[in-house]
C-alpha positions in Angstrom: 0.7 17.5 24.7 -1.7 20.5 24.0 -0.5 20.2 20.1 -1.2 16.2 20.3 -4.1 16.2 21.4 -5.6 19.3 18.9 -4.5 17.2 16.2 -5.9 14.0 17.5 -9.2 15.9 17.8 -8.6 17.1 14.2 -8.3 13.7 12.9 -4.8 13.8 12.0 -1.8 11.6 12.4 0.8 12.4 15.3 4.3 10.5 15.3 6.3 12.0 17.9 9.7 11.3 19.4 9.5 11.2 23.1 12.4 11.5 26.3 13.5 8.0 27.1 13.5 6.8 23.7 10.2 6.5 23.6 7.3 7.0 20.6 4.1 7.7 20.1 2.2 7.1 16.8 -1.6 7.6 16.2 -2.8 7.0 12.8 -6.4 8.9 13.4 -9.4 9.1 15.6 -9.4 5.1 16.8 -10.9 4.1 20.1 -7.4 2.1 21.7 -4.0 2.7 22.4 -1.0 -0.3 22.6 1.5 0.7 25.2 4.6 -0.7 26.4 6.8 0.8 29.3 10.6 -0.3 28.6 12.1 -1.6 31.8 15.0 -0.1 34.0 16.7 -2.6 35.6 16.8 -5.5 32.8 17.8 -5.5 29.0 14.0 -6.1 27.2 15.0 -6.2 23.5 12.1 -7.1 21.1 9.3 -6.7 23.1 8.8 -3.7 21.8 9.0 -4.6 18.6 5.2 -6.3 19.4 3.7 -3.4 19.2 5.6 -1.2 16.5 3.3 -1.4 13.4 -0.2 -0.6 14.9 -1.9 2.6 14.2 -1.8 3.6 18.1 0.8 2.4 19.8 3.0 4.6 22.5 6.4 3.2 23.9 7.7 4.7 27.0 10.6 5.0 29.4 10.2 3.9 33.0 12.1 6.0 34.3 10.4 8.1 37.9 11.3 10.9 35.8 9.4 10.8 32.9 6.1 9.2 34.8 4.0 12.5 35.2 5.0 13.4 31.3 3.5 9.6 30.2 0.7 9.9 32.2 -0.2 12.9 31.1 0.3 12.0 27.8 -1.6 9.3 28.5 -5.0 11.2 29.9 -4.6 13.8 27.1 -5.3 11.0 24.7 -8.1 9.4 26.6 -9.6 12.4 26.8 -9.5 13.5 23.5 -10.7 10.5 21.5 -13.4 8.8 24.4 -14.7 12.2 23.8 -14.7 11.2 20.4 -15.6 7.5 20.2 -17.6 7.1 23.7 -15.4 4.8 25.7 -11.2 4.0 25.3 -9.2 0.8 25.8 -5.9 0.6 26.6 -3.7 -2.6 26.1 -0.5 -3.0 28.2 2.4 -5.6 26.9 5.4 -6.2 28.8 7.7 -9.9 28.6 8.4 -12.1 31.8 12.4 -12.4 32.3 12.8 -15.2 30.7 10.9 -17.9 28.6 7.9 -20.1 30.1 9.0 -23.1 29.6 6.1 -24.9 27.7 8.2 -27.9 25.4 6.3 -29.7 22.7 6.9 -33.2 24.0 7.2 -34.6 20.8 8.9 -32.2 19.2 10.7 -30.7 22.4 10.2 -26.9 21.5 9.2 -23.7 23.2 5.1 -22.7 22.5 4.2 -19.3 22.6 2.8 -18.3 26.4 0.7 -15.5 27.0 -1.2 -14.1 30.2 -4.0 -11.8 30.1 -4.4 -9.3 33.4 -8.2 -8.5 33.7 -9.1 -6.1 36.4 -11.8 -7.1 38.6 -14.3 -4.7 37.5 -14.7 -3.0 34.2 -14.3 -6.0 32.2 -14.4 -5.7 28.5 -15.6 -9.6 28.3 -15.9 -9.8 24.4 -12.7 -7.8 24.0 -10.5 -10.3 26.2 -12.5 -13.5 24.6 -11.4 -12.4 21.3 -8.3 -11.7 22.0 -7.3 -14.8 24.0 -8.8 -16.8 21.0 -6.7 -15.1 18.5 -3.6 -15.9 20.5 -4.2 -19.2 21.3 -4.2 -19.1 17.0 -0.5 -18.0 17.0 1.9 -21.5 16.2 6.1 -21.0 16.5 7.0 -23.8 14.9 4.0 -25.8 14.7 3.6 -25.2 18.5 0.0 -23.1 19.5 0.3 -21.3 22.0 -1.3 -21.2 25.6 -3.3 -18.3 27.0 -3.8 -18.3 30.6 -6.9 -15.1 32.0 -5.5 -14.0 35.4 -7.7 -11.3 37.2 -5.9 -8.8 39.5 -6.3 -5.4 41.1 -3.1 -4.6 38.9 -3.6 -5.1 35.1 -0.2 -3.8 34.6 3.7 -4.5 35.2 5.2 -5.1 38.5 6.9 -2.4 40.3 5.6 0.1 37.5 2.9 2.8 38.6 -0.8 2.5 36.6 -0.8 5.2 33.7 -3.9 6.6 34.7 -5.7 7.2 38.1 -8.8 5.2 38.8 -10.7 8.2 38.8 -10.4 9.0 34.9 -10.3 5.5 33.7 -14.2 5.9 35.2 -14.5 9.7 34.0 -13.5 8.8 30.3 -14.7 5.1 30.0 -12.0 3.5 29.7 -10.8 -0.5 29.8 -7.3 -1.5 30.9 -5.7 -4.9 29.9 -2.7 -6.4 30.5 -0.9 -8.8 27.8 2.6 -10.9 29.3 4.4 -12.4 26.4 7.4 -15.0 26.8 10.2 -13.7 25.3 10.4 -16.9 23.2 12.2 -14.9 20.6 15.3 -14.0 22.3 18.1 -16.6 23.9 17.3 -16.6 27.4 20.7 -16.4 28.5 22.4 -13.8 26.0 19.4 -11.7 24.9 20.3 -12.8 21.3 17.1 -12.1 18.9 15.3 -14.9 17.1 14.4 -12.6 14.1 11.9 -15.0 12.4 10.3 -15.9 15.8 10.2 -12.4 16.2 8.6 -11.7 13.4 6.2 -14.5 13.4 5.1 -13.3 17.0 4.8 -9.7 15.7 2.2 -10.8 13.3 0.1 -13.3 15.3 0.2 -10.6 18.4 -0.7 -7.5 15.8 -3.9 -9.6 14.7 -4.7 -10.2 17.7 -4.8 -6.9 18.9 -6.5 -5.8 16.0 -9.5 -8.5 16.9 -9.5 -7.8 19.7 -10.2 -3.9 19.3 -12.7 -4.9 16.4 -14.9 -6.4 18.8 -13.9 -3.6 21.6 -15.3 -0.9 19.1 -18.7 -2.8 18.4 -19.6 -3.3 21.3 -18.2 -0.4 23.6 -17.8 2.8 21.3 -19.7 4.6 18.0 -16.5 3.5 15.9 -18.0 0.5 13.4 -15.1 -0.5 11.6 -16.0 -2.6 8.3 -13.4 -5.3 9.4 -10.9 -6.0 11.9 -8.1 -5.3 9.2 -9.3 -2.0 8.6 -8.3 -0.9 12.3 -4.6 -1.2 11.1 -2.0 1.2 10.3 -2.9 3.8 7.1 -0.1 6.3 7.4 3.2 4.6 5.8 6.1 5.8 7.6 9.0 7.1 5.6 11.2 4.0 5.8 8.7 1.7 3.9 9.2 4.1 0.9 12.4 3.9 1.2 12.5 0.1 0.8 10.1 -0.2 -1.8 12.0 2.7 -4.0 15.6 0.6 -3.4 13.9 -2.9 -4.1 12.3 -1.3 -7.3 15.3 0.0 -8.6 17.0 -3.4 -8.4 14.2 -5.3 -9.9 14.3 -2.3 -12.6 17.9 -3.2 -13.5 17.1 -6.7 -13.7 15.4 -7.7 -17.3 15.9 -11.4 -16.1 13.1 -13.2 -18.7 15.2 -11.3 -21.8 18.1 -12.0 -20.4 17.8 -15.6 -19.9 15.8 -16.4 -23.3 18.2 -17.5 -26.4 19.0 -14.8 -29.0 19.5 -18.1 -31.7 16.2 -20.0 -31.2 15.8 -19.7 -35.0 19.2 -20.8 -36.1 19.4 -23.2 -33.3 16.4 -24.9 -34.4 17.7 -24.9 -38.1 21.1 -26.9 -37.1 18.6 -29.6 -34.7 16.9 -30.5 -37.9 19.4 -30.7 -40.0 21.1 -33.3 -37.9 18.0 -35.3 -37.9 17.8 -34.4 -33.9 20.6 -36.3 -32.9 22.4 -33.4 -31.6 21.8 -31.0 -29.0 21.7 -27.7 -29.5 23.9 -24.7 -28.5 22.2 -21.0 -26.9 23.5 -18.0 -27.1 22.6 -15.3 -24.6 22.4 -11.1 -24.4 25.2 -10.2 -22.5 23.7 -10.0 -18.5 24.0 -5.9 -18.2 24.3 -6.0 -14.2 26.7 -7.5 -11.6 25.1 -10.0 -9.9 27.3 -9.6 -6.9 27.0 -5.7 -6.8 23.1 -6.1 -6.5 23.0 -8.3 -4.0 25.5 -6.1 -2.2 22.6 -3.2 -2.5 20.1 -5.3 -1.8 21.8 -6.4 1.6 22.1 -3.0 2.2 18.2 -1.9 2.6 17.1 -1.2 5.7 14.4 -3.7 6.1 14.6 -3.6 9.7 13.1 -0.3 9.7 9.6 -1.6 8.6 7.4 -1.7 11.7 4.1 -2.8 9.9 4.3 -6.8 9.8 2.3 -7.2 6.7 4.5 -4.9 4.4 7.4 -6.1 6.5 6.6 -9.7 5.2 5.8 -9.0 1.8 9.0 -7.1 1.4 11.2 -9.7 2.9 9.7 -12.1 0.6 10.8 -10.1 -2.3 14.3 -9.8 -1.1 14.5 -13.5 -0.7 13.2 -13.9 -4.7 15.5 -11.3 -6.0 18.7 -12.8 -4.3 17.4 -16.0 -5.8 17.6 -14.7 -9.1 20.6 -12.6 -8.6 22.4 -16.0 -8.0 20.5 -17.4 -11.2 22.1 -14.8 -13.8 25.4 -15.8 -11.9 24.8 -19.2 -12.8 23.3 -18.4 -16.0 24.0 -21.9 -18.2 25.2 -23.8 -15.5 23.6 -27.2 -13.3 23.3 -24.4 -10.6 20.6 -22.1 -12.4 18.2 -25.0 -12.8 18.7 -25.5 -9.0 17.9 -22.1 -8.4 14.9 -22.4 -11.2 13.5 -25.1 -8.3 13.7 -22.9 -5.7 12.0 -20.4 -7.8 9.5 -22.4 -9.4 9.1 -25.1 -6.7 8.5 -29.1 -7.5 6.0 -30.4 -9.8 4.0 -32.7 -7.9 2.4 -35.8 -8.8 -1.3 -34.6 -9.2 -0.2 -31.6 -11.6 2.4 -33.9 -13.7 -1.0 -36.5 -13.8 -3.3 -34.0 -14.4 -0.7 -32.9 -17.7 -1.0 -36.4 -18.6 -4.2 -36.8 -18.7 -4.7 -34.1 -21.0 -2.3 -34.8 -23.4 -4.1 -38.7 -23.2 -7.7 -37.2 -24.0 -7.2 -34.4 -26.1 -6.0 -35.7 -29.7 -2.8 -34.9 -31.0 -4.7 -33.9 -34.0 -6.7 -31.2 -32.7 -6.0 -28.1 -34.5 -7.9 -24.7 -34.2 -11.0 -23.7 -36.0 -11.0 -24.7 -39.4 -10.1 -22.4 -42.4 -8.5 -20.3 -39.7 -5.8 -17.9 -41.5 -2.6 -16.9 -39.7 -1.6 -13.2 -39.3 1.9 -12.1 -39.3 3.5 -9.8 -36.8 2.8 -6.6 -38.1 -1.3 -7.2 -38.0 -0.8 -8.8 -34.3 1.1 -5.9 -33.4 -1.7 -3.4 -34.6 -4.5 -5.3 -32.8 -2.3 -5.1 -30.0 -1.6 -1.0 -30.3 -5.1 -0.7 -30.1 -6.1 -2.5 -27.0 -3.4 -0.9 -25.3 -5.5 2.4 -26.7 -8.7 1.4 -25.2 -7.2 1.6 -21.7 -5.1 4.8 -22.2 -8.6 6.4 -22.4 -8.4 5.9 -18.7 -5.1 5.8 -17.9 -3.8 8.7 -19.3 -0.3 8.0 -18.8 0.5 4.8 -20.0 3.2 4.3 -21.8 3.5 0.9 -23.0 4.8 0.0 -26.1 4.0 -2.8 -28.7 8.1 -3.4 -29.9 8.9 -6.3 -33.1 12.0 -8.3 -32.4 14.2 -10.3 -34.4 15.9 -11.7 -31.5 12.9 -13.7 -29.8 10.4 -16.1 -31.0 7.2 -15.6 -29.6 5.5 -13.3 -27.5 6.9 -11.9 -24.5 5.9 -8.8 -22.2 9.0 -6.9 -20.1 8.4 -3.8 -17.3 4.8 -3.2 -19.3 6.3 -3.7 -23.4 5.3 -6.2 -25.3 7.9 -7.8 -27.8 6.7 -9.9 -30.6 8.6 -12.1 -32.7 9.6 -10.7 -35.9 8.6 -14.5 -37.7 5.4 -15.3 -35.4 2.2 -16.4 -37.6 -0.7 -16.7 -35.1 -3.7 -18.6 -36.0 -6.6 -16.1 -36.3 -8.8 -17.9 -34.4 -6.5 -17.3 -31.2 -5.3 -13.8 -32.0 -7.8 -12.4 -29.0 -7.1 -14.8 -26.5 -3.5 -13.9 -27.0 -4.4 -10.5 -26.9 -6.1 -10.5 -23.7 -3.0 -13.0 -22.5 -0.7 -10.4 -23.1 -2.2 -6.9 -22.8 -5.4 -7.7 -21.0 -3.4 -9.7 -18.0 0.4 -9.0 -18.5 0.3 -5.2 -19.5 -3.1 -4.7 -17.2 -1.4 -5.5 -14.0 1.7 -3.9 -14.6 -0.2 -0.5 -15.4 -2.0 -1.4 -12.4 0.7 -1.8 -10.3 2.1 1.5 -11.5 -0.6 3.7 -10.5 -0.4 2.3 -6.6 1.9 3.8 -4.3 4.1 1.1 -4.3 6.0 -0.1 -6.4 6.8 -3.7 -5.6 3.1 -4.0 -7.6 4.0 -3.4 -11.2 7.6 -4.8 -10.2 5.6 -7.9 -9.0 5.6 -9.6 -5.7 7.4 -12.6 -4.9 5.9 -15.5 -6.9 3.7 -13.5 -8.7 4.2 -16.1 -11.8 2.0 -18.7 -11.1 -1.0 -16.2 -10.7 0.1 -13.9 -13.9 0.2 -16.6 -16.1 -3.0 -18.4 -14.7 -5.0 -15.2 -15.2 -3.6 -15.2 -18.4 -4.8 -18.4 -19.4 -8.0 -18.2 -17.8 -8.5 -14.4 -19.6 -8.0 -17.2 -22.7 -10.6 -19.2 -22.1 -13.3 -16.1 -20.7 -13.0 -14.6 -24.7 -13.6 -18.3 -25.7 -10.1 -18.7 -27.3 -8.5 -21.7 -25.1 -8.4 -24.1 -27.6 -7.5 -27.8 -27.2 -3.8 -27.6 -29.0 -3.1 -24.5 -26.7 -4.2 -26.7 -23.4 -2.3 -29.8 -25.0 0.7 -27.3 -25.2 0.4 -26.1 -21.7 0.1 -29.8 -20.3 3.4 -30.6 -22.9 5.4 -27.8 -20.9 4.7 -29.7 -17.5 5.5 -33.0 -19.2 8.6 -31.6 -20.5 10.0 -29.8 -17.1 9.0 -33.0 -15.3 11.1 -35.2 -17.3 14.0 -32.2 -17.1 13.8 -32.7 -13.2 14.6 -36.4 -13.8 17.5 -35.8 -15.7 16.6 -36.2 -19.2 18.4 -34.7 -22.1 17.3 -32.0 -24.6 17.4 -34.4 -27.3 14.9 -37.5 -24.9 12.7 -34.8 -23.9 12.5 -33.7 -27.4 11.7 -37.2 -28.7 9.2 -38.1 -26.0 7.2 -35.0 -26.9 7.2 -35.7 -30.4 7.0 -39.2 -30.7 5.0 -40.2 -27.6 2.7 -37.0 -27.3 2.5 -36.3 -31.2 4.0 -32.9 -30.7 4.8 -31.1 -34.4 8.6 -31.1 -34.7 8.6 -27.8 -34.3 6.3 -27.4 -31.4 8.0 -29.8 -29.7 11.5 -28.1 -30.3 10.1 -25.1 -28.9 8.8 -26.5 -25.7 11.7 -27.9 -25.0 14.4 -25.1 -25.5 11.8 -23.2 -22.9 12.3 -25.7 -20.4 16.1 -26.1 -21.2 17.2 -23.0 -21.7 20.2 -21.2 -19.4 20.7 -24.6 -17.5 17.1 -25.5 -17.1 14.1 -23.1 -16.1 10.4 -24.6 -14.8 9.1 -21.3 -14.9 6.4 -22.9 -18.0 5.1 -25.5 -15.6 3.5 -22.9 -14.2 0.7 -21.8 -16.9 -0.9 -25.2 -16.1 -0.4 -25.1 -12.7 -1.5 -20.9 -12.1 -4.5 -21.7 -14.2 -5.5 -25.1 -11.8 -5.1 -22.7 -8.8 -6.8 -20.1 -10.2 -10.3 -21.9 -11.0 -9.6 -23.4 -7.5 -9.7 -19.9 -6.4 -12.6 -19.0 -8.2 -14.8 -22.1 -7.6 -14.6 -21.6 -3.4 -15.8 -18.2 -4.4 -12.7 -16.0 -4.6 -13.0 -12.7 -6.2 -11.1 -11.4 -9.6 -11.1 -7.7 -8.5 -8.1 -8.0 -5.4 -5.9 -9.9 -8.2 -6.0 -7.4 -10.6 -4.6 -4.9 -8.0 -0.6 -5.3 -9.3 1.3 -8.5 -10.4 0.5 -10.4 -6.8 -0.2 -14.3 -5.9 -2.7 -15.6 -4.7 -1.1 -16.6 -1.5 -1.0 -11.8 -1.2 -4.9 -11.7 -1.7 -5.1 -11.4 2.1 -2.2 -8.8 2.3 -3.5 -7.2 -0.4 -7.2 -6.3 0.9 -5.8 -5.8 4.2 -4.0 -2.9 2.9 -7.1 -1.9 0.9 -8.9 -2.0 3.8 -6.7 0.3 5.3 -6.8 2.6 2.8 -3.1 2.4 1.4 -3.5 0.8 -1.8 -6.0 2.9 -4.0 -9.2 1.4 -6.2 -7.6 -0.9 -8.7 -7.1 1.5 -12.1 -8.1 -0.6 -15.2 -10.2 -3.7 -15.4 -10.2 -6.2 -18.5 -12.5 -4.9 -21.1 -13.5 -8.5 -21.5 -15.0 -8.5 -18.5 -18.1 -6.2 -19.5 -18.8 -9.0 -22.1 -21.8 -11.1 -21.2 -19.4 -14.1 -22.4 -16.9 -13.6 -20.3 -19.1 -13.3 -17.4 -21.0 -16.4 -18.1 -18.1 -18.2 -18.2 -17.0 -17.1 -15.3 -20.3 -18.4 -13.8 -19.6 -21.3 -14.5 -16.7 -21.5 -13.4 -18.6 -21.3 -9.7 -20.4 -23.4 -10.1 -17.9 -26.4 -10.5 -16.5 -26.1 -14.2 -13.2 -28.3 -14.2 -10.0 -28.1 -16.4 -11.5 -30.7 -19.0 -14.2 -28.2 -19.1 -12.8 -25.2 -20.4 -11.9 -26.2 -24.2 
């Protein structure tokens, strides 16, 4: 205890294994404690699990034995940091025996029930408002739950001695609560865990602690955290690194845009013509370098249960389920089922994006073309304008090693694990070369670098459906260097059109024709578009320029900040994950920012933008 509470008073994290198996874990000098006392007589599984994941949290046995040891334990810490902080609260959970029984009448399921124990004096009102209105916030399948306020003499469990005497809880200032849960997320008559009620408990409980210790340090100590996110865990326990490095070293096997793009777009395109489009055309495909089945293996075999922190245990498990998706996609690699997994992916294109596509391709002239007199440069000049961007940020970040790589094998421009590859025969229209520029190395390369200079790895790797937000910043990085033209919007817009009409079940050779004949598509463009969409059994992934880019000015117009999405290759639905952990000091300051954004331009742009700028707008 004596070495606990030196380091506590040091400022420095304490883990510790204690008799019983019990834990204690204090990230740093912080004003509470979350404690829960595992039972004797009755199996309790997952309710510790509640608390696992907070930056002071202490499980302990029950057992007669070990109650001086815990209370002791217990004062030490008290002591030390109300010392520290001017006053202490502790928060006690423990489960009833078996579920309340509060049923949805409608939908005939178990709510979430919670009873907070006040004592009768020494109330911390704010601190029990807050956190009853926080867990009345937690749903379990669309049920909310109900939090009763019960005062007692005994904020604690029955039949369990109080962890500290009434005399120091005066001496050291200190506030007890009590928390009951119903052990929704466990079968009431085999113990059985419900992992993803679990799970979802865990994280509306872990807020809720956190708010409710927000307003606890306000109002009761000389701790002022910034926000109530910032009171959560910093130190990263050993097994989170050890699923971000095994997650990382799948995705890193995994080349799976290369690997599912044609090698004979050229020659493809060739044959189409010279049968007048009558005939569809036949891919050929890299060989796929991995075993589908051996990587899913591995990836069944990390340890995700290890994770106590509920917002990387959700962010991880998200992963998992996208690279098991896309395992199963290189499995099915030209088959009916890798266009079913491309939905899953990719999700449906809804009725408001597929008639927002429409419109544009109905107001913006088949005709438009890009600024007049504007010469084309070949891939050797593209590739040198690129090689010099990517200098301009290795002034900063030293170690970058990105490369700028001319391929015979693709058609266009593509950017894999921080490379990009450009198409030995592309001729890009002067007039766009920036845009592209910042579309590829200002977004694509950006973020991965980005990503690579945080701790973990899953942010140059990217996080499940990162996509949508990549290739809307990408866009939008077009439009801020005023190079989103009205052919390039048209083109995005043709993409949605085409992978719309792919999900009802039209051929290469209809979409093809409805694209060039209907929307006035060049021959070539629309050939192109199409064997995007079409390509390894069907892949949607291009409705999501358009639909990234809608999502993005969303973003932007309610007043959403660039900086947290330029953190790593993220979504927008991470934002919150993403400053909570910045908050908490485990992600770092974001690395490199787009050069374009110290241009006046840009920033105008982005103004507007704000201040209601739509889609129709932006060309």
């Amino acid at each position: 205890m004596r070495d606990v509470c030196h380091r506590l008073a040091e400022n420095k994290q304490v883990r510790r294994t204690l008799p019983g198996q019990g834990r204690l874990h204090i990230d740093r000098k912080l004003p509470f404690l979350c404690l829960y006392r595992r039972p004797l007589r009755k199996p309790d599984h997952g309710t510790d699990r509640l608390i696992k994941g907070e930056a002071s949290y202490l499980l302990a046995s029950s057992a007669p034995r070990h109650k001086w040891g815990i209370s002791s334990l217990v004062q030490g810490v008290v002591q030390t940091l109300s010392n520290i902080t001017g006053a202490f609260l502790i928060v006690e959970i423990w489960s009833t025996e078996s579920p309340v029984s509060i049923i949805d009448p409608e939908h005939g399921r178990t709510a979430p029930s919670f009873r907070i124990f006040v004592p009768y004096n020494r109330i911390p009102s704010e601190t029990i408002e807050s956190l009853k209105n926080a867990l009345a916030r937690i749903t379990v399948s669309k049920n909310k739950g109900e939090v009763k306020t019960v005062y007692t003499h005994r904020p604690w469990p029955e039949r369990l001695p109080p962890v500290l005497t009434t005399r120091d809880i005066i001496k050291y200032n200190c506030f007890l609560i009590g928390l009951e849960v119903s052990p929704i997320f466990r079968d009431p008559d085999t113990s059985e865990i419900y992992p993803l009620v679990l799970k979802k408990m865990h994280r509306g409980i872990s807020r809720a602690f956190k708010q409710a210790a927000y307003e606890f340090s306000h109002k009761r100590t000389t701790v002022r955290p910034a926000n109530y996110k910032s009171l959560g865990r910093r130190a990263v326990v050993k097994a989170v690194w050890e699923v971000d490095q095994k997650l990382a070293a799948i995705s890193n096997e995994l080349d799976f845009l290369l690997v599912v793009t044609p090698v004979n777009i050229e020659q493809s395109w060739n044959k189409f013509r010279s049968c007048r489009f009558k005939c569809e055309p036949v891919f050929f495909y890299r060989p796929i370098p991995v075993d589908p089945s051996v990587l899913k293996r591995k990836l069944y075999e990390i340890p995700f249960d290890r994770i106590e922190d509920p917002a990387l245990s959700l962010m991880f498990h998200e992963k998992l389920v996208e690279l098991e998706m896309k395992l199963s996609m290189l499995r099915d690699r030209n088959t009916r089922n890798f266009f079913f997994g491309s939905m899953q992916l990719y999700g449906e294109i809804d009725d408001k994006l597929a008639g927002l596509a429409q419109k544009i391709l109905e107001q913006i002239s088949p005709k438009s073309h890009e600024l007049s007199g504007s010469k084309r440069i070949n891939a050797r000049a593209f590739a040198a304008m690129a090689r010099e961007e990517i200098e301009f940020y290795r002034e900063t970040a030293h170690g970058m090693n990105c490369q700028v790589i001319i391929r015979d094998d693709i058609t266009g421009l593509m950017v894999s694990n921080g490379n990009l590859f450009i198409g030995k025969r592309v001729r890009i229209p002067e007039s766009r070369a920036e845009a592209l520029i910042q579309h590829e190395v200002g977004t694509h390369v950006l973020t991965y670098v980005n990503g690579r200079d945080q701790p973990f790895q899953q942010l140059y790797c990217g996080l499940a459906s990162c996509d949508e937000l990549q290739e809307g910043l990408a866009v939008l990085s077009e439009y801020l260097v005023g190079g989103l033209s009205p052919p390039r919007l048209r083109l995005l817009a043709g993409r949605v059109m085409a992978a719309r009409m792919l999900i009802n079940d039209a051929t290469f050779i209809e979409t093809f024709g409805e694209l060039h004949f209907h929307h006035g598509f060049s021959q070539r463009t629309a050939y192109i578009i199409t064997s995007r969409i079409f390509r390894s059994g069907g892949f949607t992934k291009d409705s999501v320029y358009l639909r990234g880019l809608v999502s993005l000015v969303k973003y932007i117009r309610e007043g959403g900040d660039l900086s947290p999405l330029l953190v790593g290759k993220i979504s927008i639905e991470d934002v919150p994950v993403i400053k909570e952990l910045q908050l908490r000091k485990i992600l770092k300051p974001t690395l490199l920012k787009p050069r374009y954004l110290d241009s006046q331009q840009a920033l105008s742009r982005l103004d507007d933008l704000k201040n209601g700028k739509n889609i129709f707008n932006l060309i």
